[in-house]
C-alpha positions in Angstrom: 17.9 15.1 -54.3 18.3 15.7 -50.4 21.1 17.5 -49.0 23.7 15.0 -47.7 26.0 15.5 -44.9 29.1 13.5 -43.8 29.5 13.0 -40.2 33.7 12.3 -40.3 35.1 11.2 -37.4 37.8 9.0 -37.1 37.2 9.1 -33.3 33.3 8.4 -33.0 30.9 10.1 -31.0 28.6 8.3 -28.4 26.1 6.2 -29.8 23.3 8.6 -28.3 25.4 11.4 -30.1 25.3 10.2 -32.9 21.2 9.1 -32.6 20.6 12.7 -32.3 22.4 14.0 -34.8 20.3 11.4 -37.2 17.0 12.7 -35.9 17.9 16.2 -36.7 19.0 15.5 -40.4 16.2 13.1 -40.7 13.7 15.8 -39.3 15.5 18.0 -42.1 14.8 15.8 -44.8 18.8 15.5 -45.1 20.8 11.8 -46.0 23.9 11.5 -43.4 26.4 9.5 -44.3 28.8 8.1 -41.8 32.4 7.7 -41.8 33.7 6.3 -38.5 37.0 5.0 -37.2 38.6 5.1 -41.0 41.8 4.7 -40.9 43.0 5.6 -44.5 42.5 9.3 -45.5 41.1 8.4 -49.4 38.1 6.8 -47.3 37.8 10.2 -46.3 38.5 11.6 -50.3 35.9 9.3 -51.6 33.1 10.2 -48.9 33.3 14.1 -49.1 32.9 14.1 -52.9 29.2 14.5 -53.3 28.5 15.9 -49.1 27.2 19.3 -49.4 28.0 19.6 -45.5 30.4 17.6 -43.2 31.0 17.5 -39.3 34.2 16.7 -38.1 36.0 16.0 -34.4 39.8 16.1 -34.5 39.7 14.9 -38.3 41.9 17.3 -40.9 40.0 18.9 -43.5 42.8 20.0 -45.0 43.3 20.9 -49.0 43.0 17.9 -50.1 40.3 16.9 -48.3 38.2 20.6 -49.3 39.4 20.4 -53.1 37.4 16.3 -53.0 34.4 17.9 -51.6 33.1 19.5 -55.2 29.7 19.9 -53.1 30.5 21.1 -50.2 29.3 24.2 -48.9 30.0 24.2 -44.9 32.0 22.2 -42.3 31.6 22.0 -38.6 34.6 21.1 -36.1 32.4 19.9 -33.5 34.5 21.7 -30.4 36.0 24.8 -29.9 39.4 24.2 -31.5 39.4 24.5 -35.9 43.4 24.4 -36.4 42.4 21.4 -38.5 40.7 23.2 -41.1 42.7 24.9 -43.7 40.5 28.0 -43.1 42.7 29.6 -46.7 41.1 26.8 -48.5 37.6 26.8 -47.5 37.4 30.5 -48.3 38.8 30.4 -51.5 36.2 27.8 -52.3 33.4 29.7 -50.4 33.0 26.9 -47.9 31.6 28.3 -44.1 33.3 27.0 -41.6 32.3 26.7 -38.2 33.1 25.4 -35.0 30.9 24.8 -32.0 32.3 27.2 -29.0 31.3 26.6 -25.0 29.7 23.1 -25.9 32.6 21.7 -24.5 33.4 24.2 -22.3 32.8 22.6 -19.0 34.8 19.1 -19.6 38.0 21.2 -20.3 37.4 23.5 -17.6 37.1 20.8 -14.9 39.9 18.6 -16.5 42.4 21.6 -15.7 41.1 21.8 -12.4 42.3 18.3 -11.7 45.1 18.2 -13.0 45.7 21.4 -10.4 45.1 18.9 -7.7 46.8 16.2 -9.1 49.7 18.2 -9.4 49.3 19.3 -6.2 49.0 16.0 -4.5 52.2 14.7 -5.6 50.2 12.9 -8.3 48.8 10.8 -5.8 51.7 9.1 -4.7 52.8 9.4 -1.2 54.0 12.6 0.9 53.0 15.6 1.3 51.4 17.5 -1.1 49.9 21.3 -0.9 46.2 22.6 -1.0 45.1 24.3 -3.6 42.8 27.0 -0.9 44.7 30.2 -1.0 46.8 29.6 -4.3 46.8 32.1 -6.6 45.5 31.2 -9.8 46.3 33.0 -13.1 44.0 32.6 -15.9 45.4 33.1 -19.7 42.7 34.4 -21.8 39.5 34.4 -20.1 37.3 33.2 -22.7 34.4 30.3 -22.3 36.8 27.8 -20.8 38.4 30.5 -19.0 35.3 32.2 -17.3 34.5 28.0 -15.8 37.6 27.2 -14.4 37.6 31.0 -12.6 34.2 30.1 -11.5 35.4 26.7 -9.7 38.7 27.9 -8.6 37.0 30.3 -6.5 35.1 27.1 -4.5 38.2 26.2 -4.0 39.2 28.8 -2.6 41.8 30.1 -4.7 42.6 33.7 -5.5 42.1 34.3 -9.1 44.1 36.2 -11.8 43.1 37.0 -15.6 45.4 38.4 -18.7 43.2 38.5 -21.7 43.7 42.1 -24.4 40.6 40.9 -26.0 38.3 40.7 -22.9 37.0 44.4 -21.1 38.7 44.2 -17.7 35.7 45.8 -16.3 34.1 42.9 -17.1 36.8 40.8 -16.0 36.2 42.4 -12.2 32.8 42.2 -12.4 33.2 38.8 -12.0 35.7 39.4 -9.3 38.8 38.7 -11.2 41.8 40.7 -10.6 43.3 41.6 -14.0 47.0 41.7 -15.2 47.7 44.1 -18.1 50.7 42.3 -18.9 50.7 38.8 -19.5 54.7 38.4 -17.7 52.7 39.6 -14.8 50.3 36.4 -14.7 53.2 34.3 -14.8 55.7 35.7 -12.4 53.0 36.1 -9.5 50.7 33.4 -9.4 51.1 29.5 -8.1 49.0 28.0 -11.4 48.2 29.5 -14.9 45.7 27.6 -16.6 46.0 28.4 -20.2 43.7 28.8 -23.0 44.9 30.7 -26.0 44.0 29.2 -29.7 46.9 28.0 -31.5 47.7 30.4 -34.4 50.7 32.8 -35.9 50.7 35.2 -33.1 50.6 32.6 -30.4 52.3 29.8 -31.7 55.7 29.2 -29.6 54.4 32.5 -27.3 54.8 30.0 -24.0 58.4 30.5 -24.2 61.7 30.0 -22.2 61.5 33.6 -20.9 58.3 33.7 -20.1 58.4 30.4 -17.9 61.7 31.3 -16.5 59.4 34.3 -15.0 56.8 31.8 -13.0 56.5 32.2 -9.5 58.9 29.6 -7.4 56.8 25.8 -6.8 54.7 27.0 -9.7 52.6 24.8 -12.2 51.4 25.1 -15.6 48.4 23.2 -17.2 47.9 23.5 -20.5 44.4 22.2 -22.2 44.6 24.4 -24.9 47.0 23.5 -27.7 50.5 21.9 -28.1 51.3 24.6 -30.8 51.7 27.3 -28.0 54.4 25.9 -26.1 58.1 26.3 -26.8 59.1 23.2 -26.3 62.7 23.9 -26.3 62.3 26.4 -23.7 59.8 24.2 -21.8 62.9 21.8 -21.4 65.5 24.2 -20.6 63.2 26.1 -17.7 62.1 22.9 -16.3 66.1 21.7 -16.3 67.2 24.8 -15.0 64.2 25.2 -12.1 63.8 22.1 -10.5 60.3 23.8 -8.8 58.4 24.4 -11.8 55.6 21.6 -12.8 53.5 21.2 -16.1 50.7 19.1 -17.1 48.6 18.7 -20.4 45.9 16.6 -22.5 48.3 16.8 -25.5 51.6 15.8 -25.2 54.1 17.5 -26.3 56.6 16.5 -29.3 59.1 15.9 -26.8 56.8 13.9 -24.3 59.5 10.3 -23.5 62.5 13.0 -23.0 60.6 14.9 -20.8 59.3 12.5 -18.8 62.8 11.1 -18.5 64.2 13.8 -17.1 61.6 15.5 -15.0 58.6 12.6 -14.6 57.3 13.7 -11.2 57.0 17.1 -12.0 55.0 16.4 -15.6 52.2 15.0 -16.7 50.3 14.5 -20.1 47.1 12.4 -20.9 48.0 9.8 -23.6 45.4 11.5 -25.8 43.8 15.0 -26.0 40.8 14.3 -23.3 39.8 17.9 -22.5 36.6 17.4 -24.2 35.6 13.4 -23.5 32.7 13.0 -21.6 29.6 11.8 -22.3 27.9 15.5 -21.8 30.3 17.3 -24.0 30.1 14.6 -26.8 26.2 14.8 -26.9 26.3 19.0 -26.8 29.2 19.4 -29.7 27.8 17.0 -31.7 24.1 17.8 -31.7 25.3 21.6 -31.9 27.4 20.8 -35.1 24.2 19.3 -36.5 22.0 22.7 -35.3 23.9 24.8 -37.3 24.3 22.8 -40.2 20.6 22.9 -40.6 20.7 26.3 -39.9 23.2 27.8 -42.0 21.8 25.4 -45.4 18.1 26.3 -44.7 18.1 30.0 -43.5 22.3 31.0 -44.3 22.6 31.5 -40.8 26.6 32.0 -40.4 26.6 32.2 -36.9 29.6 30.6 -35.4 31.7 30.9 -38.6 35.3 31.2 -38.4 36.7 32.4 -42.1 35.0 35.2 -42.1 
C-alpha cells in the first residue's frame, strides 16, 4: 500500500501549489488526498483516518482531529506559525510535527512595511502625513521575518532597533542593528515596533497596557505576528487615554467593531490574516511542506520539527 498524505486546507493553495505538491508525492510513489474548502470539521475526521501524513494552512489539528488520524505519523503547518496544532497531543501519539519557517518570510515582512506607510500617510486619505526616512524603527524579536523587514527599513531610511533574548546581539550589530536589552526600551524610544513574537504562555497578553503606555509620543504599532500577544484590554485603554498612539494588524483583534468605533483613523486590521498571501509564499510553504514530508517518512529527517 503507498503512503497517503492529506493536503487539509480549508483555505486552498494556488493551483500551481498545489500541482507541485502532486508531482512530489507522485515522484514519491505517495497517494494525496485533497480536502479543500470543507466547511464541516467531521469532513476533516473522516479524511485523516487512514493519512499517514497531512499538511495543513490555518486548519486546527487539534485532539480530535490527531486522536481520528490512527495512521498518522507527521503533520506540516505550511507557514511559520503552529498554534493550531495541539503540539501535547501529537507527542503523546508520537506524531512529528513541523512547520515550514522563512518560506513565508518575505510576504509578512513587506506587508508590515506597508502598513508603516499606510499608517503614515494618514491611510491615504487626505493631509499631511509623515515620512518614514529618519523614523526609528524597533524590531521585536529579530527572527526570519524580523531580519527582512530590518533589511528594507534600512532603504528606507529608517534607523533600526532590535530586542530579541534569544538572538546574540553581536550578531544583531553585525547587521548594523542597534540592540535594546530591555524590551520597555524598544517601545519607549522608537516611532514603529514591528512585532514578531510566537503566541505561547510566556507571551500571550505580554503587549500590555503598561508596556504601550511606554511608546514614544505619535507612535505606531504593527502587529503581523499573532492576536494572542496583545492585551486587548490594555490596547483599548492606551489608545483612549493617548490619542497619538496608532496600531495596525492582519488579524483583527476580538475587539475589532469597538475599536474601530472609537479610534478608526488611528487603526487598522486586514479583514483576514494576509501576512502570508501571495502567490510566492503560497508556492514556497506549500512545496516546502511537501519536501519534508518526503523527507522525514523516507529518511526520518526531523528537521523543522516543533514537539521536540
Amino acid at each position: 500500500m503507498p503512503k497517503k498524505v492529506l493536503l487539509a486546507t480549508e483555505k486552498p493553495f494556488a493551483k500551481v501549489a498545489v500541482e507541485g505538491i502532486s508531482k512530489i508525492f507522485a515522484e514519491a510513489g505517495y497517494e494525496l488526498v485533497k480536502l479543500e474548502k470543507y466547511t464541516d470539521k467531521a469532513d476533516l475526521l473522516k479524511a485523516v483516518a487512514d493519512a499517514d501524513a497531512m499538511i495543513i494552512r490555518s486548519d486546527k489539528a487539534d485532539a480530535a482531529v490527531i486522536e481520528a488520524g490512527k495512521n498518522l505519523k507527521v503533520i506540516v503547518r505550511a507557514g511559520a506559525g503552529y498554534d493550531n496544532i495541539d503540539l501535547a497531543s501529537a507527542t503523546a501519539k508520537n506524531i512529528c510535527a513541523m512547520n515550514t519557517p522563512g518560506q513565508n518570510s518575505n510576504a509578512v515582512a513587506e506587508l508590515a512595511m506597508g502598513m508603516m506607510v499606510f499608517l503614515a500617510r494618514n491611510k491615504f486619505t487626505e493631509g499631511n502625513g509623515s515620512e518614514l526616512k529618519g523614523k526609528k524603527l524597533g524590531i521585536h524579536a529579530y527572527g526570519n521575518v524580523g531580519r527582512l523587514v530590518a533589511g528594507i527599513a534600512k532603504g528606507f531610511g529608517m534607523t533600526v532597533y532590535a530586542f530579541d533574548p534569544f538572538v546574540e546581539k553581536s550578531k544583531m550589530e553585525a547587521e548594523g542593528i542597534k540592540v535594546f536589552d530591555k524590551m520597555e526600551e524598544l517601545y519607549s524610544q522608537c516611532d514603529y515596533v514591528s512585532l514578531h513574537i510566537p503566541a505561547n504562555d510566556q507571551t500571550k497578553k505580554s503587549i500590555n497596557y503598561d508596556l504601550l503606555s511606554k511608546m514614544k509620543k505619535g507612535a505606531a504599532l504593527i502587529n503581523t505576528a499573532r492576536k494572542e500577544v496583545i492585551d486587548e484590554e490594555g490596547l483599548k485603554k492606551a489608545m483612549a487615554e493617548r490619542e497619538d498612539l496608532k496600531y495596525a494588524t492582519d488579524i483583527a483583534p476580538d475587539c475589532h467593531a469597538e475599536i474601530v468605533e472609537s479610534f478608526g483613523n488611528r487603526y487598522h486590521a486586514t479583514k483576514k490574516k494576509m501576512g502570508a498571501e501571495t502567490s510566492e509564499a503560497n508556492i514556497n510553504a506549500g512545496l516546502a511542506a511537501a519536501n519534508q514530508i518526503v523527507r522525514f517518512l523516507e529518511k526520518g529527517d526531523r528537521a523543522f520539527q516543533v514537539n521536540k
